[in-house]
N, C-alpha and C positions, 0 to 999 in steps of 0.2 A: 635533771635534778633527782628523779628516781629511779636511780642509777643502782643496780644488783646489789650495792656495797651498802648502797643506804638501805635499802627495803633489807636488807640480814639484819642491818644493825639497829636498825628502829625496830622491829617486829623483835630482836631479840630484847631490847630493853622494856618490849611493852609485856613478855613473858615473863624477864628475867624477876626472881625476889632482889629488892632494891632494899639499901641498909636502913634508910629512909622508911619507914613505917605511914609515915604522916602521909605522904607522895602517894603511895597505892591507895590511901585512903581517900585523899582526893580526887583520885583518878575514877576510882569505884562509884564515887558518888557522883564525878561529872557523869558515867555513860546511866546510871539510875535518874538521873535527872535528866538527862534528853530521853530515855524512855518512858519514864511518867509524862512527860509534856506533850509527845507524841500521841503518846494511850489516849490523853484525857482529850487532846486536839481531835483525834481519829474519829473518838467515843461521841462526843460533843456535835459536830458537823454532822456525823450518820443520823443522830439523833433530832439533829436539826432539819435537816433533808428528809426524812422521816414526818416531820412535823409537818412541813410545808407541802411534801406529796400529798398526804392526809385531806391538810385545806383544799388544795387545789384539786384534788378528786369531790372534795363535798361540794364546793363554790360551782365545778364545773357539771357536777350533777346536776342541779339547777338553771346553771347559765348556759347558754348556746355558745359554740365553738366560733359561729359565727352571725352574723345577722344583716338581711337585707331589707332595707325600708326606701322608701320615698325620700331621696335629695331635699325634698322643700317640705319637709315636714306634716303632707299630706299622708292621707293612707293609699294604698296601693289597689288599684281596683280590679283587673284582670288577671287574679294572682293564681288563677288557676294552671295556665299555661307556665308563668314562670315555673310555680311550685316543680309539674312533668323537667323543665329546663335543667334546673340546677338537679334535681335527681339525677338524671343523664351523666354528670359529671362525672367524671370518674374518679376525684377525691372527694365527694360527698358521700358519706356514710345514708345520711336524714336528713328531711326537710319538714317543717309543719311549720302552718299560717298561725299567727295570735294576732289579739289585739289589746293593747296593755293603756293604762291610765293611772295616775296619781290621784289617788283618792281616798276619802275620809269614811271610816266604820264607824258605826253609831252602837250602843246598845245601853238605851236611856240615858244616862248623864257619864257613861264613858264613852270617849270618842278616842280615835286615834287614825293616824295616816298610813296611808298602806300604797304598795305597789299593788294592783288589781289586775292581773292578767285571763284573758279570756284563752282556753285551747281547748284544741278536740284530742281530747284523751286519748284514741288509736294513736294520732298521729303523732303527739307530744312525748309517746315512747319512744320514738323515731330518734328525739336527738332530747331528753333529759332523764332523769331517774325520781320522779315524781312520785311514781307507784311504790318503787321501795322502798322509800321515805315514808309512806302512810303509816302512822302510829292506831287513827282507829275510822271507820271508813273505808268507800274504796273512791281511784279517781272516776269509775264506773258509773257514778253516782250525779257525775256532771255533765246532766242531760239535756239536750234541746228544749227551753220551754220552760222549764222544772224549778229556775232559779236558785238553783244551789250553788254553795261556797262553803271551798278548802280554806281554811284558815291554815297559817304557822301556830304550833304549839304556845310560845309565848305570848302572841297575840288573842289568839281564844282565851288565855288565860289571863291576860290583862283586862280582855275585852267582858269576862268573866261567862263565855259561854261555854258548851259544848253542843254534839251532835243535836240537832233536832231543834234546840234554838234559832231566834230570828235576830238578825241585824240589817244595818239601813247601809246600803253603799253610798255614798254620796262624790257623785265627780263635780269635775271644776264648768263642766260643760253646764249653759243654762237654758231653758226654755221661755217661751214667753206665754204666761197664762193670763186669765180676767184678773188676778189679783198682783201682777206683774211681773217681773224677772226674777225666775225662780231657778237656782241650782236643779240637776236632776238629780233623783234619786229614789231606790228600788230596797224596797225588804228580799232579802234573800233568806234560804234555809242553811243552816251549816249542817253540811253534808259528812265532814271529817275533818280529821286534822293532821298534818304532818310533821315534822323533825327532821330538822337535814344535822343540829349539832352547830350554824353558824348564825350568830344574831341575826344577818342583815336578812335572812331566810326568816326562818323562825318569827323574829316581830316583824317584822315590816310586808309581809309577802302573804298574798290572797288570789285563789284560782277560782275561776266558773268559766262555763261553756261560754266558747267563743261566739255563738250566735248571740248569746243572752249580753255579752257584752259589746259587741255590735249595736243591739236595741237600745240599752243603755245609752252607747254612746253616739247613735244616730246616726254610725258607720253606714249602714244597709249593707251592702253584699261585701263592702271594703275590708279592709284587713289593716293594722298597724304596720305587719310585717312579714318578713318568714326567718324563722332560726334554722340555723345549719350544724349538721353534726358530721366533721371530716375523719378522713382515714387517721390522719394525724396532728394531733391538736397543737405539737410542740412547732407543726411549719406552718401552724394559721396564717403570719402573718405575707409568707410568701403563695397560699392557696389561696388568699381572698383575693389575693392581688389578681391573680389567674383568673379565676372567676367574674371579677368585676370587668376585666379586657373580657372575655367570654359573653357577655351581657352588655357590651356597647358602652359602658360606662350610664348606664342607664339609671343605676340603682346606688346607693348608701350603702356599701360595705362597710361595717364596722364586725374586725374580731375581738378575742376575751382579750386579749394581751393589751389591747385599747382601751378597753369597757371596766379592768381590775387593776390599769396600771400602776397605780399608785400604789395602792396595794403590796401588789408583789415586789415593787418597787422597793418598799419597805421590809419586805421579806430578805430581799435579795441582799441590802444597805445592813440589814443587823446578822445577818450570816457574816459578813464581810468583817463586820467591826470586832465581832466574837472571834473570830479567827486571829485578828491581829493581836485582840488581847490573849487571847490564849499562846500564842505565837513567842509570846514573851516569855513563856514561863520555859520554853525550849531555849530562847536565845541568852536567857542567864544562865541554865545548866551547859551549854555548848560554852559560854563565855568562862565554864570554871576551869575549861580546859587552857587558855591562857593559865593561870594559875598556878597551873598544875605543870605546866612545860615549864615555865621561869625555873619553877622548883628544880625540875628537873636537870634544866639548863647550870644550871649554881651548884648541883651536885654534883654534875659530869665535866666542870670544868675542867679536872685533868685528862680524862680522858677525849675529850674535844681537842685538847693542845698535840696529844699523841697521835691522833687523827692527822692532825694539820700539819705534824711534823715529819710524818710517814709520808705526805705528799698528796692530803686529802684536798679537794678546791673546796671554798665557802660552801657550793654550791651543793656539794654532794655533803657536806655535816648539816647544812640547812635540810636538804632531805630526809636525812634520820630524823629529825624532830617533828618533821612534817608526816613524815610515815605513823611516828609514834601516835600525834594527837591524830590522825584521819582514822587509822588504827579502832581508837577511844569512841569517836565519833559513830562510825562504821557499826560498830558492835551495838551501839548504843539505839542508833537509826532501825537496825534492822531487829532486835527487841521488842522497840517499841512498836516500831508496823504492826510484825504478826501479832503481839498479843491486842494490840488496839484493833485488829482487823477482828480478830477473835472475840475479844468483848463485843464489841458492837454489834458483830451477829446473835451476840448468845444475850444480849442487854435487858432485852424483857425476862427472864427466866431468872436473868442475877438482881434484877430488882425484885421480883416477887422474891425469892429465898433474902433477901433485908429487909423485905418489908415484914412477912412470919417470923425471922428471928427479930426484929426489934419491934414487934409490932407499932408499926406506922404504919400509914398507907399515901403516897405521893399525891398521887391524882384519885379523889376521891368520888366517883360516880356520881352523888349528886350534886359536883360542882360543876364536875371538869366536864366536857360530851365526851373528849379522848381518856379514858382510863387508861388506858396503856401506854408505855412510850416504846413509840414505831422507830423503827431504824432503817436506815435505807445506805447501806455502806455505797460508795461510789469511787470508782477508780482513780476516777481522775483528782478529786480528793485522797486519796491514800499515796500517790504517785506526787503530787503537790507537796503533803507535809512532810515525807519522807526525804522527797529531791531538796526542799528546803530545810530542811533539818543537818542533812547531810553536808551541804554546802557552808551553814554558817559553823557546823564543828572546821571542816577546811579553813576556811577564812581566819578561824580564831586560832590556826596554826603558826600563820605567819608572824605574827610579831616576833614570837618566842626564838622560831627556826633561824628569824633576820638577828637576831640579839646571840644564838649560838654561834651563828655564820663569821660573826662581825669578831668573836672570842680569838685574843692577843696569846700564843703561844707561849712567847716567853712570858708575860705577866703569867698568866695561867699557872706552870711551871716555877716561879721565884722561890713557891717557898713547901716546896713537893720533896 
């Protein structure tokens, strides 16, 4: 079908000036329209992918890569020996013990529910970024004994304390006294407070030394668990697996991909949906190239017939047309890549210069935690919307090229 004769005469008429004014016009505007679609598609998904690396650096700041507890929901009691074990590993980056609880903060008539994790600060550098995250404070602070407590920024601020203040931790665990079954519960000091930038941190999320929470919670030498921080977080789900055979099946592996699935699940579901919408706006500029070939078609009728009469098959005048709009398409594809590739890298620079000349500001500091928009262009993204782009300008070839193919010589010629 793309036969020498057709690729001269399709590329000549996609060069040639055509008498037709209207035809260039819409030809011009079909390959402007697959490259804005493309740009703004390219632009969109880096920016999006950008977004979600962002979360899931802050999420996984906080959260362990992997985590090993107790099958039966006890705690774990000779956890020293495992802790040496899984070091050993050799995709284990870190390891440190916690002990964590669902439990209520007091501070007179506000209360609120919080995750309460107990850790030894050395170790809990091992596999989260707790200490970067300090806004005022250190985790330094979270002594044996001392009864101090990190609060999340918006939780101190609900709970309306700061540093040096006391609150009541209150777990669901109870004791039994002379006056009778009573919840346990401990005034602590707040020691600092941190920001990771994501709610479920920020309000819901409270640290003290893992002994003090042990006492609390009447662990004694036990532990909740141990968090793991691996070489590579993207093959958690195939290094836990290793690990857990490694350990006899002895232990509750659970990784992040488990623990935020939904989550990302949701991440992953409106990437998806955003693209197909976006996706659209490419498949009607590809789609004006139909449009643009009929034109075509209806203007070349004579010379189609002279084609056919010279001893051209269907096959090879259906080529010229298909040469023509892939031609359109092509141009239009490869346009939009590079410049979309090139926004995207340069994204945050071209919004601050909109934001100074039209003075706005996007993402405003004290709304937003991400002021900036991150971009993270990806290959396989750019190779995706290109190779799709390019294929539905093809596709939108055909009808046109089957409709010249099918052109009756002599009708064509009747009144020439």
């Amino acid at each position: 079908m793309f036969h020498p004769l057709s690729l001269y005469i399709g590329l000549r008429y996609t060069r040639a000036r055509r008498r037709n004014h209207f035809i260039s016009f819409i030809s011009g505007i079909s390959m402007v329209g697959i490259a804005l679609g493309i740009i703004a598609l390219i632009v969109v998904l880096s920016v999006m992918n950008g977004f979600h690396k962002e979360i899931q650096q802050r999420i996984l700041g906080m959260a362990s890569h992997a985590t090993l507890s107790d099958p039966f929901g006890g705690g774990l009691g000779d956890w020293q020996p495992l802790l040496e074990q899984v070091r050993a590993h050799p995709d284990v980056v870190g390891a440190a013990p916690f002990v964590e609880v669902q439990g209520m903060l007091a501070n007179g008539s506000r209360v609120s529910g919080a995750m309460v994790r107990g850790i030894l600060p050395r170790e809990e550098d091992q596999v989260a970024e707790l200490r970067r995250d300090m806004v005022s404070g250190s985790v330094d602070d979270l002594v044996d004994g001392a009864f101090n407590i990190v609060l999340g920024r918006d939780l101190a601020g609900y709970l309306g304390v700061a540093p040096g203040d006391k609150v009541t931790v209150v777990t669901p665990q109870v004791s039994a006294t002379p006056a009778g079954v009573m919840p346990r519960l401990k005034r602590f000091t707040v020691s600092g407070v941190f920001s990771v930038g994501m709610a479920d941190y920020d309000r819901n999320a409270a640290f003290i030394h893992m002994r003090d929470g042990a006492r609390l919670l009447g662990l004694g030498d036990n532990v909740s668990g141990v968090r793991l921080k691996l070489t590579d977080m993207w093959a958690a789900p195939r290094l836990v697996r290793e690990i857990a055979y490694d350990l006899g099946g002895a232990y509750r592996v659970v990784d992040w991909t488990q623990v935020h699935s939904n989550f990302f699940s949701a991440l992953a579901m409106e990437k998806r949906m955003m693209s197909i919408i976006l996706f659209l706006i490419v498949a009607v500029a590809a789609f004006n190239i139909v449009s643009t070939l009929v034109m075509v078609v209806t203007d070349k009728q004579s010379d189609i017939a002279v084609l056919r009469t010279l001893g051209a098959s269907p096959a090879r005048v259906m080529g010229v047309f298909m040469v023509q709009g892939t031609a359109i398409g092509l141009i239009g594809t490869l346009v939009g890549v590079v410049a979309g590739v090139v926004l995207a890298l340069n994204v945050e620079p071209v919004v601050a210069w909109i934001e100074g000349v039209f003075g706005v500001h996007f993402l405003d500091p004290s709304i937003y935690y991400i002021s900036a928009l991150p971009s993270d262009v990806q290959l396989v993204d750019v190779l995706r919307v290109g190779g799709a782009a390019f294929a539905m300008s093809v596709l939108a070839t055909l009808y046109p090229a089957w409709r010249a193919a099918r052109t009756d010589p002599a009708e064509a010629l009747r009144y020439e």
